[in-house]
C-alpha positions in Angstrom: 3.6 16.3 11.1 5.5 17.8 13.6 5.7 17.6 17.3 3.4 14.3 17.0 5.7 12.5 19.3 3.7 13.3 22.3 0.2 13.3 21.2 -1.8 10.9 22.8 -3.6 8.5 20.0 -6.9 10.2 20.0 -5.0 13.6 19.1 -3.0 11.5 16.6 -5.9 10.0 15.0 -8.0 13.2 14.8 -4.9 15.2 13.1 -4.3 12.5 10.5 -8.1 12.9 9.7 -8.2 16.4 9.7 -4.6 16.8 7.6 -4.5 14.1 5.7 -8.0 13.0 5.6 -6.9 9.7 6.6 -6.4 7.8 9.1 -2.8 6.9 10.8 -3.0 3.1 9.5 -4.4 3.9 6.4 -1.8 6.3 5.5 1.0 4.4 6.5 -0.9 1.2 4.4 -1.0 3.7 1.5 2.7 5.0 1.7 4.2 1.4 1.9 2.3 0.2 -0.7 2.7 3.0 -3.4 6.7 2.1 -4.2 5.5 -1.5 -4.5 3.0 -0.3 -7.2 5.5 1.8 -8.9 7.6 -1.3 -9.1 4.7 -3.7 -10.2 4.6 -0.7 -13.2 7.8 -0.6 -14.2 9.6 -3.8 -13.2 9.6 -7.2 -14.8 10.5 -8.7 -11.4 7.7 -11.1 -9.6 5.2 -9.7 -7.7 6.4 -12.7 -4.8 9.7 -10.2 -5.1 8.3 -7.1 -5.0 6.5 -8.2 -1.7 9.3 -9.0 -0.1 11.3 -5.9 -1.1 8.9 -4.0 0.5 8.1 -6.3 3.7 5.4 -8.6 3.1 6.0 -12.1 4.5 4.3 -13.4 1.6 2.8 -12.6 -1.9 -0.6 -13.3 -0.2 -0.2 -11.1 2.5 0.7 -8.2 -0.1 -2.3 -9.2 -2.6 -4.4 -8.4 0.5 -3.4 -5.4 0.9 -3.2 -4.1 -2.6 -6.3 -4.9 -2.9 -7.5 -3.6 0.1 -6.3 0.0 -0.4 -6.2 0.0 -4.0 -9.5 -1.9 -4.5 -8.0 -4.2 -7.1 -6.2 -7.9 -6.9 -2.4 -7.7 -8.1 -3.0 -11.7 -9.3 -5.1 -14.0 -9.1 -4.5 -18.0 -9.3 -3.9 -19.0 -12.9 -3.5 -15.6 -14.5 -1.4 -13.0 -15.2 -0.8 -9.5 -12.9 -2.4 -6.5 -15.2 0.1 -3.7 -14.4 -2.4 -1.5 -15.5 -4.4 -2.2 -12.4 -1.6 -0.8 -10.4 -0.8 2.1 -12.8 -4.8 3.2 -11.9 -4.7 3.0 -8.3 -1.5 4.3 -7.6 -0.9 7.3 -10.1 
């Protein structure tokens, strides 16, 4: 995506869309997330660590977002993180 420096955001929006089939948020939701799912895969480290690694204030915060782009909850209250889930959304 070069030369997208001085697009205006309309032009930035409707590139994304058209290239990536995404849009700009979405896209950068989906690259942040995807080494923290690779590390939820093959790490025994916490998921509270694995957050912050990758820049979420809090283990909440990432949840949210896992489960917002990946349409699946990392953990729940009183069980256990299924690193299957994350193997399935982010392949």
């Amino acid at each position: 995506m070069r030369g997208v420096r001085c697009l205006s955001r309309s032009a930035l929006v409707e590139r994304c869309n058209r290239l990536l089939a995404l849009a700009p948020m979405s896209y950068l939701a989906l690259w942040r997330l995807q080494p923290a799912a690779q590390a939820l895969q093959s790490s025994d480290g916490g998921i509270a660590s694995i957050a912050a690694d990758d820049g979420y204030e809090s283990e909440e915060a990432f949840s949210r977002a896992f489960k917002c782009h990946a349409g699946r909850v990392t953990i729940g209250r009183g069980t256990k993180f299924d690193r299957q889930s994350a193997r399935q959304s982010f392949p």
